[in-house]
Each structure stands twice: as C-alpha cells, then as structure tokens.
N, CA, C and O atoms as a printed pandas DataFrame, in Angstrom:
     atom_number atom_name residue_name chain_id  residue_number  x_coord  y_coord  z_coord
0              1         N          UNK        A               1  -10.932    4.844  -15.916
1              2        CA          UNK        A               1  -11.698    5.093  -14.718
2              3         C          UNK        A               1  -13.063    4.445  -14.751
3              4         O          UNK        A               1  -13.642    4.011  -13.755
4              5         N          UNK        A               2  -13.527    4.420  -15.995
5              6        CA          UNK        A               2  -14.635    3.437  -16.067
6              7         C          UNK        A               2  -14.878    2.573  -15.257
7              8         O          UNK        A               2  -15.629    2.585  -14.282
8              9         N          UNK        A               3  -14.228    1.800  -15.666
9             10        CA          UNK        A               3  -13.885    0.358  -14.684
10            11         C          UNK        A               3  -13.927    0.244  -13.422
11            12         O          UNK        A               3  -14.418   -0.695  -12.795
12            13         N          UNK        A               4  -13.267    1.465  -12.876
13            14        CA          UNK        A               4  -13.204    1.234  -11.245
14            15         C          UNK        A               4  -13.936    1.995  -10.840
15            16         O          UNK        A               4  -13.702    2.110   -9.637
16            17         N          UNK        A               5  -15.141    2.950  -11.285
17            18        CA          UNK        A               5  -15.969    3.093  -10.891
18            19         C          UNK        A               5  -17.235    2.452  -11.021
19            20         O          UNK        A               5  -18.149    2.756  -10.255
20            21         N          UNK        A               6  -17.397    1.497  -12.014
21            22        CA          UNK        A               6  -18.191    0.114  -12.329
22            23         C          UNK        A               6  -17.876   -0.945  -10.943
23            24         O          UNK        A               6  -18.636   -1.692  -10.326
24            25         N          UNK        A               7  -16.782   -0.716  -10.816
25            26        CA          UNK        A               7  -16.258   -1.671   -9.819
26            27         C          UNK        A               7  -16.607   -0.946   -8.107
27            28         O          UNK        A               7  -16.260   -1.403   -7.018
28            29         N          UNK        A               8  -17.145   -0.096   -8.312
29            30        CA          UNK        A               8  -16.628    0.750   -7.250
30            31         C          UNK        A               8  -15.578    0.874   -6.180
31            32         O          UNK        A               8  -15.474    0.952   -4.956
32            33         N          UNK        A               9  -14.790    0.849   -7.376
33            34        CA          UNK        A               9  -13.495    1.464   -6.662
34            35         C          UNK        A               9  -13.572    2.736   -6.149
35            36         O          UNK        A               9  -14.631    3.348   -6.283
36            37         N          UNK        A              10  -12.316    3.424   -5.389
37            38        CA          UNK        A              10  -12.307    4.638   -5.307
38            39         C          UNK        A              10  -10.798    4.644   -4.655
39            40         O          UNK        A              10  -10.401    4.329   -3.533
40            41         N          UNK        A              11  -10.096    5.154   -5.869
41            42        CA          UNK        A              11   -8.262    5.192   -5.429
42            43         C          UNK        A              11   -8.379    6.077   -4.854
43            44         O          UNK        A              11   -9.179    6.943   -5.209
44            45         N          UNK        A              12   -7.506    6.218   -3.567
45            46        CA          UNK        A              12   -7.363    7.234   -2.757
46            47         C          UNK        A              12   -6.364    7.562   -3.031
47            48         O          UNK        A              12   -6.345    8.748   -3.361
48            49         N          UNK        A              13   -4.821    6.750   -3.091
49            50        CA          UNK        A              13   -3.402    7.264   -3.056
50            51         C          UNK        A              13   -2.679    6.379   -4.086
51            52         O          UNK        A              13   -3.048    5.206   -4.033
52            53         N          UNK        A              14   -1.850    6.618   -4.902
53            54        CA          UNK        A              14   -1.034    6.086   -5.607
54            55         C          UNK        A              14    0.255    6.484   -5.662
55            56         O          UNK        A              14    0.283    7.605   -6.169
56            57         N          UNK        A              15    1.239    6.135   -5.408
57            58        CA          UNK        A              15    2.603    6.443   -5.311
58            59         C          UNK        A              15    3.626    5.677   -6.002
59            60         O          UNK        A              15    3.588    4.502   -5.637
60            61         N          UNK        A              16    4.752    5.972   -7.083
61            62        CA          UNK        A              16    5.550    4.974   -7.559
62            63         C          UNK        A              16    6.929    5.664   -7.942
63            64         O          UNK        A              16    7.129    6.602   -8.714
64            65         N          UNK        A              17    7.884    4.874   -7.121
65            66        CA          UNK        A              17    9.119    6.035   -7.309
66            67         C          UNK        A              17   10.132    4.552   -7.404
67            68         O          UNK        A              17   10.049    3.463   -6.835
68            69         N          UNK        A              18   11.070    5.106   -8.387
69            70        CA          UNK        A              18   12.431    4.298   -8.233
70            71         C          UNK        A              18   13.323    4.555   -7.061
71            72         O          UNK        A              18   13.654    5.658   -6.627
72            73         N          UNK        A              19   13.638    3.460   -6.645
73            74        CA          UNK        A              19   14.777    3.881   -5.215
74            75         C          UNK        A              19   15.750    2.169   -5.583
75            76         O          UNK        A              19   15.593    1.236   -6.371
76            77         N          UNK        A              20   16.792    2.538   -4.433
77            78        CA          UNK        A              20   17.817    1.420   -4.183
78            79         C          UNK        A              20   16.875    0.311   -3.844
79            80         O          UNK        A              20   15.672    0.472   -4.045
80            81         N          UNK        A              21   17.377   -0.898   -3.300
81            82        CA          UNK        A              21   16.662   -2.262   -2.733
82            83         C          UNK        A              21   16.654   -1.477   -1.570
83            84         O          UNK        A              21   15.651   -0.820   -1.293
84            85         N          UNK        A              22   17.749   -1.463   -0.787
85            86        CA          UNK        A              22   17.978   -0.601    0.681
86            87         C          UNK        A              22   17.010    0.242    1.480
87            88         O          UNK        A              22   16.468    0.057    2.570
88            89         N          UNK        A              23   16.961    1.250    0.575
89            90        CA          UNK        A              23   16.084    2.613    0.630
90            91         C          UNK        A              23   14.622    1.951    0.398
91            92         O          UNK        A              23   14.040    2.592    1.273
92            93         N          UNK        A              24   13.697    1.190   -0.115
93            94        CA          UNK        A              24   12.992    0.466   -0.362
94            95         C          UNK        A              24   12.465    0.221    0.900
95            96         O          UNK        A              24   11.616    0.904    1.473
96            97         N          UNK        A              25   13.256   -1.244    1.488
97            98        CA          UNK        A              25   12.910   -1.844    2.030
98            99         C          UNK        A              25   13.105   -0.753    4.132
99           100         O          UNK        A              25   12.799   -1.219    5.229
100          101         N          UNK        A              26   13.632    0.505    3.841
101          102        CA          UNK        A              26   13.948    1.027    4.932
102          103         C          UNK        A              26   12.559    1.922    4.666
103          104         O          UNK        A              26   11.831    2.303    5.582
104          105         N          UNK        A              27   12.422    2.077    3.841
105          106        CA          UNK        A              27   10.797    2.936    3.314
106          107         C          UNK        A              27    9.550    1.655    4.134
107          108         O          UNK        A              27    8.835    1.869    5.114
108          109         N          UNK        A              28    9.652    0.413    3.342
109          110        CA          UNK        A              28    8.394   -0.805    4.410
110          111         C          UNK        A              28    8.782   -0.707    5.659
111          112         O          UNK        A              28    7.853   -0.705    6.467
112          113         N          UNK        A              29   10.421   -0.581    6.324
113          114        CA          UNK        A              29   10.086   -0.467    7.892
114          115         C          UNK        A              29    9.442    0.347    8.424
115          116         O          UNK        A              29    8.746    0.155    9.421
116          117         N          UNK        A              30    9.625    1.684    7.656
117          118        CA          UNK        A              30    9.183    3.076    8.385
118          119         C          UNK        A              30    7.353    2.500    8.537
119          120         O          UNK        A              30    6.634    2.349    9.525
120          121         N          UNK        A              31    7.135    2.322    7.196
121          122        CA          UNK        A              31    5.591    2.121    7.208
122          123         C          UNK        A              31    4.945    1.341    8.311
123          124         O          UNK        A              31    4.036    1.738    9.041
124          125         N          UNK        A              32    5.838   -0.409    8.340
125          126        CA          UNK        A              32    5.438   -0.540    8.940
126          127         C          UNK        A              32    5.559   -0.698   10.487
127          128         O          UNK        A              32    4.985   -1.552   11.163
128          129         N          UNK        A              33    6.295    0.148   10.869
129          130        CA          UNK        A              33    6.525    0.883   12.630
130          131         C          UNK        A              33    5.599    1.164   13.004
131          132         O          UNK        A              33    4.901    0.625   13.862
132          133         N          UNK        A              34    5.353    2.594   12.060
133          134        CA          UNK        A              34    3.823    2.742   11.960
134          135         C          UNK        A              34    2.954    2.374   12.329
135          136         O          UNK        A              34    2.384    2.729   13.360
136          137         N          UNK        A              35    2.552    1.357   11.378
137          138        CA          UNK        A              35    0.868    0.869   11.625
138          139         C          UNK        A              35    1.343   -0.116   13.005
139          140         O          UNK        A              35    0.467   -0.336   13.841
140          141         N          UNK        A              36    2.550   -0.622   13.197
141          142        CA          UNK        A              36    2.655   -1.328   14.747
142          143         C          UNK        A              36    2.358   -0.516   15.731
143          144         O          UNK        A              36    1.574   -0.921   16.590
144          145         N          UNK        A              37    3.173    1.416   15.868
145          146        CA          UNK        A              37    3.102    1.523   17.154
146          147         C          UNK        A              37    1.593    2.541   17.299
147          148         O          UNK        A              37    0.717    2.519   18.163
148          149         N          UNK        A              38    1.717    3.217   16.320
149          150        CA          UNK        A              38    0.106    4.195   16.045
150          151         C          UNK        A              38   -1.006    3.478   15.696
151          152         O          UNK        A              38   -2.137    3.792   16.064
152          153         N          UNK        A              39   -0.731    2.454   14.949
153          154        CA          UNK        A              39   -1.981    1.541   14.035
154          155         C          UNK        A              39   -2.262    2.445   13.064
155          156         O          UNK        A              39   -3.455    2.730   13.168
156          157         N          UNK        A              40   -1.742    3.048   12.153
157          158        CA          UNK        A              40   -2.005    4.061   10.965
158          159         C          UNK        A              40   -0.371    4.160   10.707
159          160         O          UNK        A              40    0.599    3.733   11.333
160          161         N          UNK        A              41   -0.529    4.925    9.487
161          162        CA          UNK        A              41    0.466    5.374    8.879
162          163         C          UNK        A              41   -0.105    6.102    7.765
163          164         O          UNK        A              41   -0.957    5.826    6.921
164          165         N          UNK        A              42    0.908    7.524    8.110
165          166        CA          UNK        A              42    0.823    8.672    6.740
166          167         C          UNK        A              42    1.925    8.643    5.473
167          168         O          UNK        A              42    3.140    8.842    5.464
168          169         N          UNK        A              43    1.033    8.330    4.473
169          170        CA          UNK        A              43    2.238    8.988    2.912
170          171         C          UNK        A              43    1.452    9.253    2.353
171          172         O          UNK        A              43    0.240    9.038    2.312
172          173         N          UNK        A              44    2.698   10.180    1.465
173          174        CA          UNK        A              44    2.913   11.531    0.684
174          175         C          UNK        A              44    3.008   11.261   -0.702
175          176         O          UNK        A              44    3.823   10.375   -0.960
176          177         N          UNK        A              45    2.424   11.754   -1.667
177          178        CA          UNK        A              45    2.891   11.898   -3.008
178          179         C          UNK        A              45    3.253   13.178   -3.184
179          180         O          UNK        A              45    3.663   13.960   -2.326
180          181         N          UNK        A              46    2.976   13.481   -5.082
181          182        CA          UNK        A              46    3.528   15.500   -5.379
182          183         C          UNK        A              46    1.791   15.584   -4.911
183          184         O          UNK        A              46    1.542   16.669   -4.385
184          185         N          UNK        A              47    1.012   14.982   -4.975
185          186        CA          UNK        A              47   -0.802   15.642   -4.923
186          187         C          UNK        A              47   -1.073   15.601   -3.618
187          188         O          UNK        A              47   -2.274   15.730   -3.379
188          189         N          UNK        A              48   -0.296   15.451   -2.575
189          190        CA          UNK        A              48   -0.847   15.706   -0.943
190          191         C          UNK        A              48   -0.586   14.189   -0.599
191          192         O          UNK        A              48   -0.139   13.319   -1.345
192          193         N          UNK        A              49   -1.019   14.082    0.858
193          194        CA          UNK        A              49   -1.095   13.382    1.928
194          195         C          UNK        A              49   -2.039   12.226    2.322
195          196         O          UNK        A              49   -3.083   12.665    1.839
196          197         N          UNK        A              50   -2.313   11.244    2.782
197          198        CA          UNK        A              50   -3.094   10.351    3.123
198          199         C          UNK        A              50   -2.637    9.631    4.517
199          200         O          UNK        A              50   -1.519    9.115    4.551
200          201         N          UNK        A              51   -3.454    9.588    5.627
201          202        CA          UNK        A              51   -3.772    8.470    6.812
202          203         C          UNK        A              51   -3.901    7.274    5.833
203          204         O          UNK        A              51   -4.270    7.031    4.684
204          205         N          UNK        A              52   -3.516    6.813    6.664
205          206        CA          UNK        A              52   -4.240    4.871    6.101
206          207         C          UNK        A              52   -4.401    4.406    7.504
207          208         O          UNK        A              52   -3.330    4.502    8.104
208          209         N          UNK        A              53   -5.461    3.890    8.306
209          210        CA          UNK        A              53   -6.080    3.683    9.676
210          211         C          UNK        A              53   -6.415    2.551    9.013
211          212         O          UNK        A              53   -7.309    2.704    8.181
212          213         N          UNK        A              54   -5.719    0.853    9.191
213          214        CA          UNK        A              54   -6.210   -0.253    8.711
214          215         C          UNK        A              54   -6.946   -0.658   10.283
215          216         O          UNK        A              54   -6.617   -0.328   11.423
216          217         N          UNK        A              55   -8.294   -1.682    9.670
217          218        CA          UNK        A              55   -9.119   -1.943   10.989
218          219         C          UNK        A              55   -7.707   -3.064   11.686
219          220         O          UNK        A              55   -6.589   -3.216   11.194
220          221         N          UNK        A              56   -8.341   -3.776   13.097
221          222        CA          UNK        A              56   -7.730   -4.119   14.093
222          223         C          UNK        A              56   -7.012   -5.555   13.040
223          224         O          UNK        A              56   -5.837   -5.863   12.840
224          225         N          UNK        A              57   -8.191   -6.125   12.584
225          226        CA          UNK        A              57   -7.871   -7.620   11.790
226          227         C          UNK        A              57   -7.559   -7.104   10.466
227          228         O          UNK        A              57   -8.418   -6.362    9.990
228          229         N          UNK        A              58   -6.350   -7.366    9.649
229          230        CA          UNK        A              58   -6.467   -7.328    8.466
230          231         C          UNK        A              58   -6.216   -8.658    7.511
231          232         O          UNK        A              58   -6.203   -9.793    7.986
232          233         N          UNK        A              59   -6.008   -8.360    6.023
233          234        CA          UNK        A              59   -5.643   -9.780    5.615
234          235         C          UNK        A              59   -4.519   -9.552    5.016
235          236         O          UNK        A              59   -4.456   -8.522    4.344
236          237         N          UNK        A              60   -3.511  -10.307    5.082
237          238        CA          UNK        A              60   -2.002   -9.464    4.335
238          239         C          UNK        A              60   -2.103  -10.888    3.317
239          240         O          UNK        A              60   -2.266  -12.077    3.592
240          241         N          UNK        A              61   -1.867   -9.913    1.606
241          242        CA          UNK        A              61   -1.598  -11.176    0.554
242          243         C          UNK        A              61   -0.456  -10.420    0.065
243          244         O          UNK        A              61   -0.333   -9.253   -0.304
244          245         N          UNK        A              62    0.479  -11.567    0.179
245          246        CA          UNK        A              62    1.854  -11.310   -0.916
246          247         C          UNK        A              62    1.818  -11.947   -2.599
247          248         O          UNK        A              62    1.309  -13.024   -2.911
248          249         N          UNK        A              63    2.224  -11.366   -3.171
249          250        CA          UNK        A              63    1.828  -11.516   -4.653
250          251         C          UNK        A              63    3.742  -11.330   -5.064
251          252         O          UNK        A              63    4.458  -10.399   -4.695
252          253         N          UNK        A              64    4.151  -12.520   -5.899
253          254        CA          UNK        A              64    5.263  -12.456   -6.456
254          255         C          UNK        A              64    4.975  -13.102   -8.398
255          256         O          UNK        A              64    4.554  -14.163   -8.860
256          257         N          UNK        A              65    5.345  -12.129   -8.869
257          258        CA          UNK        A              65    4.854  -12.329  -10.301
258          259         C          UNK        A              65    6.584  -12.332  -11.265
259          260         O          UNK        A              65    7.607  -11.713  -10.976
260          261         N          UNK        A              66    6.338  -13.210  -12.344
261          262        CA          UNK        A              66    7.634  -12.883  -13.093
262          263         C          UNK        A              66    7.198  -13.146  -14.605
263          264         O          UNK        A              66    7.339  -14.277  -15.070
264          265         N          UNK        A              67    6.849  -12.463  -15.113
265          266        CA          UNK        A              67    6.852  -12.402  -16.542
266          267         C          UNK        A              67    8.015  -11.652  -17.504
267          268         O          UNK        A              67    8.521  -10.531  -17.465
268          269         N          UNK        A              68    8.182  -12.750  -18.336
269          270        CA          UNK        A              68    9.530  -12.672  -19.420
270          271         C          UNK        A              68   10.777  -12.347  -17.930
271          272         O          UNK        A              68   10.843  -12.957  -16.863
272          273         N          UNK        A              69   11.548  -11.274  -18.385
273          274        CA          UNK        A              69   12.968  -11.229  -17.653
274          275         C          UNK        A              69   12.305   -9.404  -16.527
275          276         O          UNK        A              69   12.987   -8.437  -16.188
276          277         N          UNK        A              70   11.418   -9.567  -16.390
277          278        CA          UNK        A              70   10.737   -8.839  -15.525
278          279         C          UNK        A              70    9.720   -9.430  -13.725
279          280         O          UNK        A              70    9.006  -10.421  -13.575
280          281         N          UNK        A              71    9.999   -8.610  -12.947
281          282        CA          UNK        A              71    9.724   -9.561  -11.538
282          283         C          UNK        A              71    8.940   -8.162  -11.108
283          284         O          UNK        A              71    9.127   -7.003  -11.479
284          285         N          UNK        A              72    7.816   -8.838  -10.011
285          286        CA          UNK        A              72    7.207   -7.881   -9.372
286          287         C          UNK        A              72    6.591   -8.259   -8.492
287          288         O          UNK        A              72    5.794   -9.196   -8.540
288          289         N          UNK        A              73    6.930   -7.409   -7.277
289          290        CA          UNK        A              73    6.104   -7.767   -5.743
290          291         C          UNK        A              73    5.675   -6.999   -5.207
291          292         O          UNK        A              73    6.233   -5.918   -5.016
292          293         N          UNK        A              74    4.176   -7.408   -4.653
293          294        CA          UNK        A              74    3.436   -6.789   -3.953
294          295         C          UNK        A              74    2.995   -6.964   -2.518
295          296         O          UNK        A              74    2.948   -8.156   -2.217
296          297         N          UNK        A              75    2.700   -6.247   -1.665
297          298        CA          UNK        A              75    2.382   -6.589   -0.403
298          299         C          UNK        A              75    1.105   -5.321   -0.029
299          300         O          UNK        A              75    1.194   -4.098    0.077
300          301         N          UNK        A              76   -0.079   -6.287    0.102
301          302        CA          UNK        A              76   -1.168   -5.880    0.175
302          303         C          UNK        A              76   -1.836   -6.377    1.276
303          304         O          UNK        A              76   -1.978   -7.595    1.384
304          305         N          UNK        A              77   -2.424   -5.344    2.412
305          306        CA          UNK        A              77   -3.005   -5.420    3.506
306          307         C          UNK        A              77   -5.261   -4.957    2.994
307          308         O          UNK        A              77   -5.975   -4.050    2.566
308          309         N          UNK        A              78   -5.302   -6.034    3.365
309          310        CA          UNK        A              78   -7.069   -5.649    2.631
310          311         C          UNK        A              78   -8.017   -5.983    4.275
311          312         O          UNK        A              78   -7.793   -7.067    4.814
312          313         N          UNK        A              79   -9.088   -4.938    4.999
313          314        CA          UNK        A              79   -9.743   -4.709    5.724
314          315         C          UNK        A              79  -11.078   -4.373    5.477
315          316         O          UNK        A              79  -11.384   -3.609    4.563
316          317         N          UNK        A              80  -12.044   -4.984    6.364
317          318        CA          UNK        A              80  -13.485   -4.112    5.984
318          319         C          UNK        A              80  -13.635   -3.122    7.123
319          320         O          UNK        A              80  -12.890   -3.243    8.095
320          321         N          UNK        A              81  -14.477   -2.218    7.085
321          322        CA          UNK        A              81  -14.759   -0.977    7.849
322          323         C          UNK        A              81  -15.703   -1.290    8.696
323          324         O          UNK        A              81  -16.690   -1.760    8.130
324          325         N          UNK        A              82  -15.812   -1.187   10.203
325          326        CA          UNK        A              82  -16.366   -1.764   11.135
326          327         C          UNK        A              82  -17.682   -0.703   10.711
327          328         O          UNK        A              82  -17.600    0.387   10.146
328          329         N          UNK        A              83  -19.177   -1.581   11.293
329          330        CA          UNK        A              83  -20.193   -1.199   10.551
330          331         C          UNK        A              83  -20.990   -0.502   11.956
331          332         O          UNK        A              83  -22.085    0.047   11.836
C-alpha cells in the first residue's frame, strides 16, 4: 500500500473471479450496456458495491500481454473529473 499511496492512488474496487470465456465476455456486455444506456455501471464484490460514473470523454487502452505459456488482457477505460 505504500506505493499507491506515494502514488496517490486510491483503489476503490477490485474484483477477480474464474468464469467460462462465455460467461466472461456476457459479464463485459452487461457492463458495457451499462455505461451505453445509463453512462455508469454498478459491481459487486464479497466487500459491497461500487457506481463507476466514467466522465462523457474517456480513453479506452487495451493491453494484451503473454509471458512464458501464460496470456493476459486488459481493458481499461481512464477519465479525468470535470473541475
């Protein structure tokens, strides 16, 4: 925690569950319906609940990584907070 409070970070939500490819990728539609038809979207972990209200412009970076016989993808939406 050091770190990301050096950094000033401040994790709000973390979530990580094994599922099918299927179930997965029917989990990103739900999400993102969501932020299409509300512009927000709510999830859940076991520690409670979170809104996520991304501003109007965001920046979407896809990240595809493969080290040794291991693969990993990310899809990250990053916004600043209107001032």
């Amino acid at each position: 925690m050091f770190g990301q409070e050096r950094l000033g970070k401040d994790v709000r939500f973390e979530d990580e569950e094994e599922l099918r490819l299927k179930d997965a990728a029917e989990k990103l539609e739900t999400l993102a319906s969501m932020l299409r038809s509300k512009g927000e979207c709510r999830v859940a972990n076991q520690e409670g609940e979170t809104t996520i209200t991304p501003a109007e412009n965001v920046q979407l970076q896809i990240e595809y990584i493969k080290q040794g016989k291991e693969y990993q993808t990310a899809f990250i939406l990053s916004w600043k907070e209107k001032e």
